[in-house]
ZAKE-325600 format. One line per 4 residues: their letters; for each residue x, y, z of N, C-alpha, C. Coordinates in steps of 0.02 Angstrom, whole numbers. Last residue first. Example, Ala and Ser with C-alpha at 12.3 -4.5 7.8 and 13.67 -1.06 7.14 Angstrom:
sa	642/-112/354/684/-53/357/645/2/394 | 660/-284/390/615/-225/390/660/-165/390 $
This chain:
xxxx	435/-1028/362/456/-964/358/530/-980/308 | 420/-1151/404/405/-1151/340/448/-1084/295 | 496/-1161/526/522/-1186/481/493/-1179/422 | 401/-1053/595/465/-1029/582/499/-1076/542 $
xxxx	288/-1154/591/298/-1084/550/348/-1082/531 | 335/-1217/688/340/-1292/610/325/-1207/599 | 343/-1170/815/432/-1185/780/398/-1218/687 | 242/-1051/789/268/-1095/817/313/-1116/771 $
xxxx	249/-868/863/233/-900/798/261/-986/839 | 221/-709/903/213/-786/949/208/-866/905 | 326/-574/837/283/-630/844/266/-688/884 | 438/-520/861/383/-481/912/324/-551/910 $
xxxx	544/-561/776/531/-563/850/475/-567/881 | 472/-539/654/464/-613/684/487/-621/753 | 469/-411/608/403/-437/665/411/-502/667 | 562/-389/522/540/-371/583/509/-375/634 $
xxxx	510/-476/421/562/-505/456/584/-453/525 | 418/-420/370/401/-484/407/473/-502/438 | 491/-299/337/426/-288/365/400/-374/403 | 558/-364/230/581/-322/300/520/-305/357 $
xxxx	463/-402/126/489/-440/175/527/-422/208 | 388/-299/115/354/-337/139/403/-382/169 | 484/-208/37/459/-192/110/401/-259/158 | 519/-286/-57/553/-286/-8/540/-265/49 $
xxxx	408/-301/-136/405/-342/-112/489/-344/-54 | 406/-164/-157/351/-197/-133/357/-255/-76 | 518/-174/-268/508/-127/-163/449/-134/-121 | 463/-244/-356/526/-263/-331/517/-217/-250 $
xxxx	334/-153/-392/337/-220/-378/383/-248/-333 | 293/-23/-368/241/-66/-360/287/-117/-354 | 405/35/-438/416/59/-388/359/-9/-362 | 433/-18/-580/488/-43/-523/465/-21/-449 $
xxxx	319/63/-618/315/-41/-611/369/-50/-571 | 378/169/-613/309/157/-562/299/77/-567 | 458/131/-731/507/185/-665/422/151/-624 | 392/103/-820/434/43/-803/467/80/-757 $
xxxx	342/232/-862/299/160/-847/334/109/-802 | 423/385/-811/385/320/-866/355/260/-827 | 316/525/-778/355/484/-752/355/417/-801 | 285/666/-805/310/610/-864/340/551/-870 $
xxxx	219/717/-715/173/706/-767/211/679/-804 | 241/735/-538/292/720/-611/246/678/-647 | 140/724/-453/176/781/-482/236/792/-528 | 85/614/-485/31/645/-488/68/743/-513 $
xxxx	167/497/-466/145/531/-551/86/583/-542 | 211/507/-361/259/539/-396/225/540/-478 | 89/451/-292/125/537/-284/163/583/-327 | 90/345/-328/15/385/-365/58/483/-362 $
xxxx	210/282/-300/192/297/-351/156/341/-368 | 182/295/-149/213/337/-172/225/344/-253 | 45/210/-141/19/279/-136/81/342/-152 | 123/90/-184/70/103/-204/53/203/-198 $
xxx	183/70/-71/232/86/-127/179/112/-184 | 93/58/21/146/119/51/174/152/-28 | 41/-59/0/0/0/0/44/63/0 $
């Protein structure tokens, strides 16, 4: 959602942003904030050991 709403930003005030600059931003950092984002919270989590082995 994050990478999502900074795309909409940067084409809202850069009118010539290209295609494949807002596809890199939606996909590849997407999917890095998601997985920093889970790998932050596996402390905090109460998860069990067969998770953390699927993990």
């Amino acid at each position: 959602m994050i990478t999502r709403i900074f795309a909409a930003t940067l084409h809202r005030f850069r009118a010539k942003t290209p295609d494949d600059v807002l596809a890199f931003i939606k996909g590849p950092i997407c999917l890095l904030l998601a997985v920093l984002l889970a790998r932050s919270l596996h402390d905090v989590s109460n998860v069990t050991i067969a998770v953390v082995a699927l993990a």
